[in-house]
C-alpha positions in Angstrom: 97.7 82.7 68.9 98.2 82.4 72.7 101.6 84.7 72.0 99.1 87.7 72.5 98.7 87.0 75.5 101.1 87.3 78.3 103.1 84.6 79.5 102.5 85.5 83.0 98.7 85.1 82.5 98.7 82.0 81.1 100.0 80.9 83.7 98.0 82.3 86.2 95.3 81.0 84.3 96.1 77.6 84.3 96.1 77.5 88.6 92.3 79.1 88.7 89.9 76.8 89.5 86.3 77.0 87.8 84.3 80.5 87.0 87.7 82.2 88.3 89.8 81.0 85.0 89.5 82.7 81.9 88.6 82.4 78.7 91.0 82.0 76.4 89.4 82.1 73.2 87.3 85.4 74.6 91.2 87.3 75.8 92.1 86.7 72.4 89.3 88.1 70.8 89.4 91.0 73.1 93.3 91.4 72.5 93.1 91.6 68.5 90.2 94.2 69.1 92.1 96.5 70.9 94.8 96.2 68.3 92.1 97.7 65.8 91.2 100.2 68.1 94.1 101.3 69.9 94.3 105.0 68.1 92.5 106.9 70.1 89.1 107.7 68.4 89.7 111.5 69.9 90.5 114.3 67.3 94.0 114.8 68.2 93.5 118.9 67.4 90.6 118.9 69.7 91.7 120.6 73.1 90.6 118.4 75.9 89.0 119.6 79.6 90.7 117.6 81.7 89.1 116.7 85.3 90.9 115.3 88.7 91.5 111.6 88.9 90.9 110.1 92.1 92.8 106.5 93.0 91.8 104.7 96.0 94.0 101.4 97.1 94.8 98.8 100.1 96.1 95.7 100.8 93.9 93.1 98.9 90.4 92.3 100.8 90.0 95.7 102.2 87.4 96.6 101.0 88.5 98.2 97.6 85.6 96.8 95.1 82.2 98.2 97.5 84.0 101.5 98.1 83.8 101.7 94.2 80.9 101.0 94.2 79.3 103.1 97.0 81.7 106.1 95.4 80.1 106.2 92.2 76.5 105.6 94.0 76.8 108.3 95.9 78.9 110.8 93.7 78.5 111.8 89.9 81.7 110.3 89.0 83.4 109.0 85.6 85.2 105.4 86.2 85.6 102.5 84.1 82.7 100.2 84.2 82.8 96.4 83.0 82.1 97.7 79.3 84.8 100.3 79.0 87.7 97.7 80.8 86.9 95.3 77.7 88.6 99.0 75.6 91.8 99.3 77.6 93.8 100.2 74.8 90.9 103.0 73.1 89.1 103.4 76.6 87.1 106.5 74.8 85.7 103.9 72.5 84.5 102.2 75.5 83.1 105.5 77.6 81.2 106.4 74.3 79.8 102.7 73.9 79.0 102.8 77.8 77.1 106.1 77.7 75.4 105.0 74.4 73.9 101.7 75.8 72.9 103.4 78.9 70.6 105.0 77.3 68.7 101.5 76.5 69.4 99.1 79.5 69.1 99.2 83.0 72.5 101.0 84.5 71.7 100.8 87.9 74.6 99.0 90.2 74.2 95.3 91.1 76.3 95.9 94.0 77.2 92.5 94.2 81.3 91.3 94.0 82.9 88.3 93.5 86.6 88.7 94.8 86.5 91.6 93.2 84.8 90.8 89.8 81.6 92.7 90.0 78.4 91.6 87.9 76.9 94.1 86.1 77.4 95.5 82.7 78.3 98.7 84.6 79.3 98.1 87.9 83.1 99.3 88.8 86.0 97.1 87.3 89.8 97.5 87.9 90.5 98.4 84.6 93.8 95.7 85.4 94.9 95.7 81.2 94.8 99.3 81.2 97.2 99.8 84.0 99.7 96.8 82.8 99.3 98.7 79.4 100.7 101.7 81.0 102.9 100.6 83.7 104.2 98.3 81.9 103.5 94.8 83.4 105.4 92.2 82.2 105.7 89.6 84.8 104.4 88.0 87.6 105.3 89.6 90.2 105.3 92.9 88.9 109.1 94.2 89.3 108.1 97.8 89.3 110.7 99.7 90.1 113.2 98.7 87.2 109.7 99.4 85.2 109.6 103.2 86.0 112.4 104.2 84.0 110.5 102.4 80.8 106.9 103.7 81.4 106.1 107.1 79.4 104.7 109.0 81.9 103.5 111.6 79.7 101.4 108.9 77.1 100.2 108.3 80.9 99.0 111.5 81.5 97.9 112.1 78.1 95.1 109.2 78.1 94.4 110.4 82.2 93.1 113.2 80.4 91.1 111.8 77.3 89.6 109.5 79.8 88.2 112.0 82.3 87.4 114.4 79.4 85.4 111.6 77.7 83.5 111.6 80.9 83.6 115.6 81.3 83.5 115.2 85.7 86.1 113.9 87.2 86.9 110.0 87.7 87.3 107.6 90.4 90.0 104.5 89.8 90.9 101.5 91.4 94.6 102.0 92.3 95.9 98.5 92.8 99.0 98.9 89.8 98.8 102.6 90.3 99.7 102.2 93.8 103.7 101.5 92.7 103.9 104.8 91.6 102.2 106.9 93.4 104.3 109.8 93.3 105.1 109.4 89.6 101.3 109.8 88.8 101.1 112.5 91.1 103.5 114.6 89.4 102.4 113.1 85.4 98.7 113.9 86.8 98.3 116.8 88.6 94.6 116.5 89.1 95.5 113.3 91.0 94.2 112.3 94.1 94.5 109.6 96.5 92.4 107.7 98.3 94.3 105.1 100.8 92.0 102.6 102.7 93.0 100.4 105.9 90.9 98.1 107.4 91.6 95.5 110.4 94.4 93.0 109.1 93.0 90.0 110.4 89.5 90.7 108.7 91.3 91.4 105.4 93.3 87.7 105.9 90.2 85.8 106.3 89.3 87.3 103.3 92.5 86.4 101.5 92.4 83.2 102.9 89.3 82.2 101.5 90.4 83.9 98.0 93.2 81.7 97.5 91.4 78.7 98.4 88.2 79.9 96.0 90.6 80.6 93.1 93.3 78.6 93.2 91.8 75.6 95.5 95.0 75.8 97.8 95.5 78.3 100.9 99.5 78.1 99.4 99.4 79.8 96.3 99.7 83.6 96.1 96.9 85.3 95.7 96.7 89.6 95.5 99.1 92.2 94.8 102.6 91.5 95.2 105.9 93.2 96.8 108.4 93.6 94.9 110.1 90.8 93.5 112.9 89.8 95.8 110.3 90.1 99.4 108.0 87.8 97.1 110.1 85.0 96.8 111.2 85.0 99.9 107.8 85.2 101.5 107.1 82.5 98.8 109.3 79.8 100.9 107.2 81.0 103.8 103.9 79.0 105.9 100.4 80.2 103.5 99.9 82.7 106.7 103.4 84.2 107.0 103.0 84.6 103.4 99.7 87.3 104.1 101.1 88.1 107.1 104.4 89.6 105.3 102.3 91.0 102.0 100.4 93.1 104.4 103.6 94.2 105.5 105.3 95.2 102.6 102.5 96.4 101.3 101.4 98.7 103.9 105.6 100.0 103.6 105.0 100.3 99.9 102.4 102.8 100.3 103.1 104.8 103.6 106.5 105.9 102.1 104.8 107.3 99.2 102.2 109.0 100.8 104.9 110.4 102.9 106.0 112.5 99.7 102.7 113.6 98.6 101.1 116.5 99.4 98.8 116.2 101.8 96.1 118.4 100.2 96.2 115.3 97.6 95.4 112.2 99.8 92.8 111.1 102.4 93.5 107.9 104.4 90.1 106.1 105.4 89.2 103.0 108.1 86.8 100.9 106.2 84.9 100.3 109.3 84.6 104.0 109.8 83.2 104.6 106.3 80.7 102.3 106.8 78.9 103.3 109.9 79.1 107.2 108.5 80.0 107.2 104.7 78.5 110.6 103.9 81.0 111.6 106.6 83.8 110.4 104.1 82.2 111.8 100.7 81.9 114.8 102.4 85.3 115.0 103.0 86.7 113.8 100.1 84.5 116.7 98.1 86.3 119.4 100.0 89.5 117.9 99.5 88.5 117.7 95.5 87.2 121.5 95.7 90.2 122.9 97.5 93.0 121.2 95.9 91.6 121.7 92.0 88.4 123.8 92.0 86.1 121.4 91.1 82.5 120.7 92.2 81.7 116.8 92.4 77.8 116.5 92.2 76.1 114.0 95.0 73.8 111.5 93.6 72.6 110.0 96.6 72.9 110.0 100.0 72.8 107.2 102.9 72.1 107.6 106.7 74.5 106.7 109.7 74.5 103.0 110.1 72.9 101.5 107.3 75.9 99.7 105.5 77.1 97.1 107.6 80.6 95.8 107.5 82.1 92.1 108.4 84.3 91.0 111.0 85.2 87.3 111.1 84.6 84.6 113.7 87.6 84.3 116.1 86.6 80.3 116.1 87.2 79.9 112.6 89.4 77.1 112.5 92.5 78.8 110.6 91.8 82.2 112.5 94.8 81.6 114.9 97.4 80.6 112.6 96.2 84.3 110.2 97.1 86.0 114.0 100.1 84.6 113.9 101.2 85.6 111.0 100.4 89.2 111.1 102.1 89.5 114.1 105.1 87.7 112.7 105.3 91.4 111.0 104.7 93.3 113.6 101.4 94.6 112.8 98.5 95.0 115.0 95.4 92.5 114.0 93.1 95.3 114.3 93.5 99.1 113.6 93.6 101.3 116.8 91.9 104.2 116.8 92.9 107.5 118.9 
């Protein structure tokens, strides 16, 4: 039965240590219910309201998972929660089942992550299956740009719209796979919108760092979004910090030439620092942009005061602190963003 799941996977799964493997019997399970399910419980003759789509993204440890989370704290927004990512293939099966056991448990936000796995029932979740469903992810690493001529863009924009009509307010979604493709989605999508987030390189590293030793149990293997094939090998041959050094690298390339061709009416870039010492400064923003671009209203839910989230920096004496400098600057990059 393990032919259900990706090869790719299994492999992974076989290099996590601990809580961070999966279960196998519990991916099957999950994999021969979203065969069942994957018509789309919508009525195909029902016209659909569709609503903007915003995708945030970074280099991995930037942030990504509490900007979720603060996001949908502070705005009315649709996004897939850790009920409707177990319905990647019918994800209206899983908005209907979210909404419906709302109404008898407790659906407040744990806030709490672990490398990106949040812990409650409906607290933010990448929605990972959806997007390799989609974008057609095959392997690891993810060779993305002979996969653009195989995705169907419109099937794409089709469920972009059954999700955030499910919902009936626009949606927020982790961009990690969508980040290949930027300008793809933007022109399937045209309620798309794009949230990019930098934060200082050397605090994401020590982050990474302690990833690939918490998941894998060795600072050597990969760990995070990849480049595309041919940079990932190479980088592969490379010292564990060269290795972060040059993903930040190619990354950050990845995305800036992307951004480069998108309307700028349809992005926002944010420093993660920045957001949080003033985040209603950056909802704010990001609500105009939303109002302007598509002429749609995105209700607040809360608000928060100047200064009250506080961010971490890392401890220049940690004792693999140097050798993550080194590495970024190996690339060329700056350890910590300037600002003008």
């Amino acid at each position: 039965m393990k032919e259900n799941i990706p090869k790719w996977l299994i492999q992974d799964n076989e290099k996590r240590t601990g809580k961070y493997s999966r279960d196998i019997d519990d991916e099957l399970f999950l994999r021969k219910l979203n065969e069942v399910l994957a018509e789309s419980a919508i009525d195909k003759n029902e016209r659909l309201e569709s609503f903007p789509a915003i995708f945030f993204f970074g280099v991995p440890r930037c942030g990504k998972t509490f900007f979720s989370q603060m996001m949908v704290h502070l705005l009315d927004l649709g996004y897939p929660d850790n009920i409707i990512a177990r319905f990647w293939k019918s994800p209206y099966t899983g908005i209907r089942l979210s909404k419906i056991l709302r109404k008898v448990a407790d659906d407040s936000l744990s806030f709490e992550s672990d490398y990106g796995k949040t812990k409650g029932l409906f607290d933010p979740h990448d929605f990972a299956y959806y997007w390799h469903d989609h974008l057609q992810k095959k392997s690891h690493p993810y060779d993305f740009k002979n996969a653009k001529s195989t995705i169907d863009w419109g099937r794409l924009n089709s469920s972009l719209e059954e999700f955030t009509s499910a919902f009936g307010k626009s949606a927020i979604l982790k961009g990690v796979n969508p980040s290949y493709h930027i300008n793809e989605i933007a022109s399937a999508y045209p309620k798309s919108y794009f949230i990019y987030i930098k934060r200082d390189f050397i605090d994401a590293a020590v982050s990474l760092y302690r990833g690939r030793n918490k998941n894998y149990g060795n600072v050597n293997h990969w760990y995070g979004q990849t480049p595309e094939p041919e940079v990932y090998f190479d980088l592969k041959e490379r010292p564990y910090y060269e290795q972060i050094g040059g993903q930040f690298k190619y990354l950050t390339e990845l995305y800036e030439a992307q951004l480069g061709n998108l309307d700028s009416n349809r992005q926002i870039t944010i420093n993660y620092n920045e957001f949080c010492n003033n985040p209603m400064e950056v909802i704010h923003k990001i609500k105009a942009d939303i109002k302007r671009e598509f002429d749609v209203e995105i209700q607040e839910r809360n608000q928060l005061q100047e200064g009250v989230i506080k961010f971490s920096t890392h401890d220049e004496d940690l004792p693999y602190y140097e050798e993550l400098l080194k590495g970024i600057k190996a690339f060329g990059l700056a350890p910590r963003i300037t600002v003008n």
